[in-house]
N, CA and C atoms as a LAMMPS dump frame, in Angstrom:
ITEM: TIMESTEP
0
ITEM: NUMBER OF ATOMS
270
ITEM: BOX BOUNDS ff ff ff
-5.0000000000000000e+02 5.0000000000000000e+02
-5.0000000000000000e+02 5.0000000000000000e+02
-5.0000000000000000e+02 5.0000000000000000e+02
ITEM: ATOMS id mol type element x y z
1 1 1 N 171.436 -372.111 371.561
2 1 2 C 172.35 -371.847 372.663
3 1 3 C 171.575 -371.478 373.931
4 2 1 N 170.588 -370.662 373.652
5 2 2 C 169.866 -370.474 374.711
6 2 3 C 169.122 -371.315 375.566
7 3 1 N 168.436 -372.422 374.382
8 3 2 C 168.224 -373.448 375.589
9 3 3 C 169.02 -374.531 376.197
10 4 1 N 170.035 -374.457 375.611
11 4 2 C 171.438 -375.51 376.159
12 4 3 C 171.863 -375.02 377.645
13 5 1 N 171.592 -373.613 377.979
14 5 2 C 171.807 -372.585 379.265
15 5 3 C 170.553 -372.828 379.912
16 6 1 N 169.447 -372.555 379.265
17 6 2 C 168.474 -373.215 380.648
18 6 3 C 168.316 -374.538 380.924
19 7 1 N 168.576 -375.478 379.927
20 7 2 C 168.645 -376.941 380.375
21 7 3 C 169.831 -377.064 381.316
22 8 1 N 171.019 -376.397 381.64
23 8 2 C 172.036 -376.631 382.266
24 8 3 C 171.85 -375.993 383.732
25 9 1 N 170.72 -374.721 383.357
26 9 2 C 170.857 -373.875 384.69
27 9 3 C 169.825 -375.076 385.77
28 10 1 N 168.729 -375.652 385.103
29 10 2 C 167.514 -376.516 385.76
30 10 3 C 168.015 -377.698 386.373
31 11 1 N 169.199 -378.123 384.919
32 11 2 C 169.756 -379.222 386.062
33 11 3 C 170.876 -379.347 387.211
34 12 1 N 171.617 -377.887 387.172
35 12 2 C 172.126 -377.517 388.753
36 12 3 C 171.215 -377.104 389.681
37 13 1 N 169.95 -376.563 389.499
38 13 2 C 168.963 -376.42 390.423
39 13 3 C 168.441 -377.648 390.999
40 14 1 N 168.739 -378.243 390.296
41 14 2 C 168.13 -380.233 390.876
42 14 3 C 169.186 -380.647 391.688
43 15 1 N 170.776 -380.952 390.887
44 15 2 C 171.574 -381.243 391.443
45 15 3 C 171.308 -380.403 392.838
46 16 1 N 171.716 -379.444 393.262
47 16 2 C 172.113 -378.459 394.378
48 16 3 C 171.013 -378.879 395.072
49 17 1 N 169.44 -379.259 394.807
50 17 2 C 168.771 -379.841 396.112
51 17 3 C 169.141 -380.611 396.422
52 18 1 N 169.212 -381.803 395.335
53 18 2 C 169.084 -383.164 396.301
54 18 3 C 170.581 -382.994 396.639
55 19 1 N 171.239 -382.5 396.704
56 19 2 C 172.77 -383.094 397.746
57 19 3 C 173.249 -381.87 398.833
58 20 1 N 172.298 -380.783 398.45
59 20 2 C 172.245 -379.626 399.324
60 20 3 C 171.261 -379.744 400.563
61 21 1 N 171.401 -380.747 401.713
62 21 2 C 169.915 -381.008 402.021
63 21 3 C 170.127 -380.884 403.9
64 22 1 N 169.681 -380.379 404.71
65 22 2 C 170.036 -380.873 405.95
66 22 3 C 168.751 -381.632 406.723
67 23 1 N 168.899 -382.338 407.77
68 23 2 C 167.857 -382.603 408.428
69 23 3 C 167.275 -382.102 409.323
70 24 1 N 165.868 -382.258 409.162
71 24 2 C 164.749 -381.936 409.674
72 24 3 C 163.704 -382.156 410.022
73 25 1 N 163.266 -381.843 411.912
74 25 2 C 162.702 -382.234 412.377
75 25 3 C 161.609 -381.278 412.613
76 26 1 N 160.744 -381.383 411.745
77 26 2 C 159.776 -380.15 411.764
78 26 3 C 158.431 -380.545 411.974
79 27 1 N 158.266 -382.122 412.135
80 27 2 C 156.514 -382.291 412.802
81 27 3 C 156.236 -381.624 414.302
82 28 1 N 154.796 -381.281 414.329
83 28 2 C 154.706 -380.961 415.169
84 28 3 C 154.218 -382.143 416.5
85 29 1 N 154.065 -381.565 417.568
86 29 2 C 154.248 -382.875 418.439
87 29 3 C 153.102 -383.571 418.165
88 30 1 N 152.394 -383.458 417.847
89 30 2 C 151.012 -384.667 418.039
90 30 3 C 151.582 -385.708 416.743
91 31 1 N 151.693 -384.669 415.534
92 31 2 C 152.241 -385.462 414.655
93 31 3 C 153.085 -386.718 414.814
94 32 1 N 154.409 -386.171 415.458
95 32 2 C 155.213 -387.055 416.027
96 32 3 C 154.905 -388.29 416.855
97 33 1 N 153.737 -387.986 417.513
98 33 2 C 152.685 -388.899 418.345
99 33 3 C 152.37 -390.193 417.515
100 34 1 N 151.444 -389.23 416.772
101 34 2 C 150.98 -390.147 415.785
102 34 3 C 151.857 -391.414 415.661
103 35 1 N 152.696 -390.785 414.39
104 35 2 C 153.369 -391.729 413.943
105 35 3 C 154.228 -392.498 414.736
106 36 1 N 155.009 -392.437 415.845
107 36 2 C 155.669 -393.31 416.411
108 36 3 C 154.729 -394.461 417.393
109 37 1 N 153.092 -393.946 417.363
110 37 2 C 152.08 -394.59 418.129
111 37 3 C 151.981 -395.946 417.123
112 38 1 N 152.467 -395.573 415.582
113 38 2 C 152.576 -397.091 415.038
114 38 3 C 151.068 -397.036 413.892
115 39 1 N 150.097 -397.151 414.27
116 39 2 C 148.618 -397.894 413.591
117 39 3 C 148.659 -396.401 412.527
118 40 1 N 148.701 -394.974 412.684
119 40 2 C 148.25 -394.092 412.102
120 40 3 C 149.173 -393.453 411.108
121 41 1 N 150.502 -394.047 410.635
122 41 2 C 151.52 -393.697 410.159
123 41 3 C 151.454 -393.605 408.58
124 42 1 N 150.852 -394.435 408.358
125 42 2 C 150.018 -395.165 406.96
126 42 3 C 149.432 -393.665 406.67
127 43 1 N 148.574 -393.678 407.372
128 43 2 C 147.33 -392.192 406.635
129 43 3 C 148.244 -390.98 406.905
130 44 1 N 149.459 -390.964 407.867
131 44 2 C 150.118 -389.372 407.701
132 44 3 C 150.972 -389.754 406.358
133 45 1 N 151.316 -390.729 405.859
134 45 2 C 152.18 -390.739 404.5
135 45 3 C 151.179 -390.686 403.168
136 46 1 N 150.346 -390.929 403.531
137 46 2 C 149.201 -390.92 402.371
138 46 3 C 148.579 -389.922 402.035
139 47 1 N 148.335 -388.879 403.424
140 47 2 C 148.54 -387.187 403.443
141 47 3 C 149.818 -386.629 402.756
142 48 1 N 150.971 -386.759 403.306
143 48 2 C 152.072 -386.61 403.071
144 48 3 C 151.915 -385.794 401.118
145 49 1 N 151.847 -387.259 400.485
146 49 2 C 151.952 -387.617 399.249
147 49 3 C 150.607 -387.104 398.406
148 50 1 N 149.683 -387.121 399.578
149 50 2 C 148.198 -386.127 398.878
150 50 3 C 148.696 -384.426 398.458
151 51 1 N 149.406 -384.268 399.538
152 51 2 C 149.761 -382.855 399.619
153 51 3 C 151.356 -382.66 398.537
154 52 1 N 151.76 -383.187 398.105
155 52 2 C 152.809 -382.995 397.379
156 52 3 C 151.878 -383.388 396.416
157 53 1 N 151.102 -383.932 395.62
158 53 2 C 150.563 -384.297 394.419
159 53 3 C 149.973 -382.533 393.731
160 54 1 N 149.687 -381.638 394.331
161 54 2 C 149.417 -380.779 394.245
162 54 3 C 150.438 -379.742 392.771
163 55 1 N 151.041 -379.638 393.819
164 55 2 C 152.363 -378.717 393.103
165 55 3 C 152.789 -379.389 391.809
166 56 1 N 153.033 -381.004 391.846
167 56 2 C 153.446 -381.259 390.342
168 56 3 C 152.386 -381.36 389.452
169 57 1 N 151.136 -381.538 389.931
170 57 2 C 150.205 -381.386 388.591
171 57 3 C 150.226 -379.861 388.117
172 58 1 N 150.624 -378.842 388.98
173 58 2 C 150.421 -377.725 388.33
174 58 3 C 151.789 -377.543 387.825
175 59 1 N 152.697 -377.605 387.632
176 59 2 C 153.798 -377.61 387.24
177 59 3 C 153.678 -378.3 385.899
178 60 1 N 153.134 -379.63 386.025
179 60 2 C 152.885 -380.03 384.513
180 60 3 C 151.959 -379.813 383.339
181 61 1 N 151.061 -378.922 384.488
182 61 2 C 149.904 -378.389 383.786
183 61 3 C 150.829 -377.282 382.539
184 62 1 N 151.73 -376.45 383.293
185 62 2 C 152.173 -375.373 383.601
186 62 3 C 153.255 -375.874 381.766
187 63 1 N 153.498 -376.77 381.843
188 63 2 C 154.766 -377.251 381.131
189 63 3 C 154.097 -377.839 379.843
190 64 1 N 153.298 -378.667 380.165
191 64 2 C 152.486 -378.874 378.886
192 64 3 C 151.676 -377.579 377.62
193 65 1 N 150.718 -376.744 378.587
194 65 2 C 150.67 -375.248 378.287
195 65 3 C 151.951 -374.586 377.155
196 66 1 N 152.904 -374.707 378.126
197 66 2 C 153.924 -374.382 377.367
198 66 3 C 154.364 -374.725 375.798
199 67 1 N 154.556 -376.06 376.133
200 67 2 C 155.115 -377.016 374.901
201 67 3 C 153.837 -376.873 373.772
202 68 1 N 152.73 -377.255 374.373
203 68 2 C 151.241 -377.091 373.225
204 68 3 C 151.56 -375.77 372.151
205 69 1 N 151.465 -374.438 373.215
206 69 2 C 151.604 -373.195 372.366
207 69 3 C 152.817 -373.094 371.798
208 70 1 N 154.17 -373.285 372.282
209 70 2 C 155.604 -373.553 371.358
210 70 3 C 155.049 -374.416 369.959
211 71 1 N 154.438 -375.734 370.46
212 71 2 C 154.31 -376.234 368.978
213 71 3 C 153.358 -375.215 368.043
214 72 1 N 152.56 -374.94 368.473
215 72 2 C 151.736 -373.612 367.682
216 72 3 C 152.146 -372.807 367.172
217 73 1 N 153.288 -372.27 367.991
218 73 2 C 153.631 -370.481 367.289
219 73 3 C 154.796 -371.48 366.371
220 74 1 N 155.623 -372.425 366.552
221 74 2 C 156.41 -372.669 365.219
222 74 3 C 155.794 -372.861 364.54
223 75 1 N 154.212 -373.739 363.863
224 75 2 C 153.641 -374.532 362.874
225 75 3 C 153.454 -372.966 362.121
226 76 1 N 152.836 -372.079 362.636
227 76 2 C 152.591 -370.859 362.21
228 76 3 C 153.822 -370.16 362.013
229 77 1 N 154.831 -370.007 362.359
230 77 2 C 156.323 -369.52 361.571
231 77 3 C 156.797 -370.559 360.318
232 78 1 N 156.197 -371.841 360.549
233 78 2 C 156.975 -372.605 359.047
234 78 3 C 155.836 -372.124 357.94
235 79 1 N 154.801 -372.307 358.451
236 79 2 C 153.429 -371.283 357.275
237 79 3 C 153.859 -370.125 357.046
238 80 1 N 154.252 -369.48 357.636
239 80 2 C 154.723 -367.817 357.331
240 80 3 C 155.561 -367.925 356.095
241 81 1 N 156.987 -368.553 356.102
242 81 2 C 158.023 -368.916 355.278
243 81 3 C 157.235 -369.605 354.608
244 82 1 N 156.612 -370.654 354.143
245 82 2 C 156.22 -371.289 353.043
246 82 3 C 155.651 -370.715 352.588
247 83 1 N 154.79 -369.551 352.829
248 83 2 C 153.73 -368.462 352.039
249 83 3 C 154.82 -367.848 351.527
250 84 1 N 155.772 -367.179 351.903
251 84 2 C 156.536 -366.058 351.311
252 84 3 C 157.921 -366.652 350.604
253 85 1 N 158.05 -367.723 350.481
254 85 2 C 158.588 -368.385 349.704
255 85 3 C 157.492 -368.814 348.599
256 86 1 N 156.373 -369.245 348.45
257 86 2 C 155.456 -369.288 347.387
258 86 3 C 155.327 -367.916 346.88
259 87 1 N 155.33 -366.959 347.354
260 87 2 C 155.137 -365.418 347.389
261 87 3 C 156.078 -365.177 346.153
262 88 1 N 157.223 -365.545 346.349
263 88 2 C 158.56 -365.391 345.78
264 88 3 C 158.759 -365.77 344.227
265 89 1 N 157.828 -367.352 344.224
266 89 2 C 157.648 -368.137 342.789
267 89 3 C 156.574 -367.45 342.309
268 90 1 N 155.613 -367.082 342.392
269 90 2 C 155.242 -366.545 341.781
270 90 3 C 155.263 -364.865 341.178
């Protein structure tokens, strides 16, 4: 049950961005330069996308971490019970 509530809470946190969104004009002026100058638009999106690559590798770093040690601490709770169920037969 508990994770049926955080899978539900993560995916209204998704929903609510992408349709929660206003626009924004937040380059600064040279920026703006740049890119409407045409030739240099290419390398500010390639920045752009350099700089967002950041955050999701650590996020997946972050998530994998996770899942690795989850599979760990269960393999070691089904060993626990199979010892003390052998415990039991004999």
């Amino acid at each position: 049950m508990r994770h049926k509530t955080f899978i539900l809470g993560i995916l209204l946190i998704i929903i609510v961005t992408l349709f929660v969104t206003n626009t924004a004009d937040a380059q600064c002026a040279m920026c703006k330069a740049a890119v409407e100058s045409g030739n240099e638009s290419s390398g500010l999106n390639k920045g752009i996308l350099y700089l967002l690559l950041m955050p999701y590798i650590i996020v997946m770093s972050m998530i994998f971490m996770w899942w690795r040690n989850k599979k760990r601490t269960d393999t070691e709770l089904q060993e626990q019970k199979i010892k003390e169920i052998l415990k039991d037969i004999d």
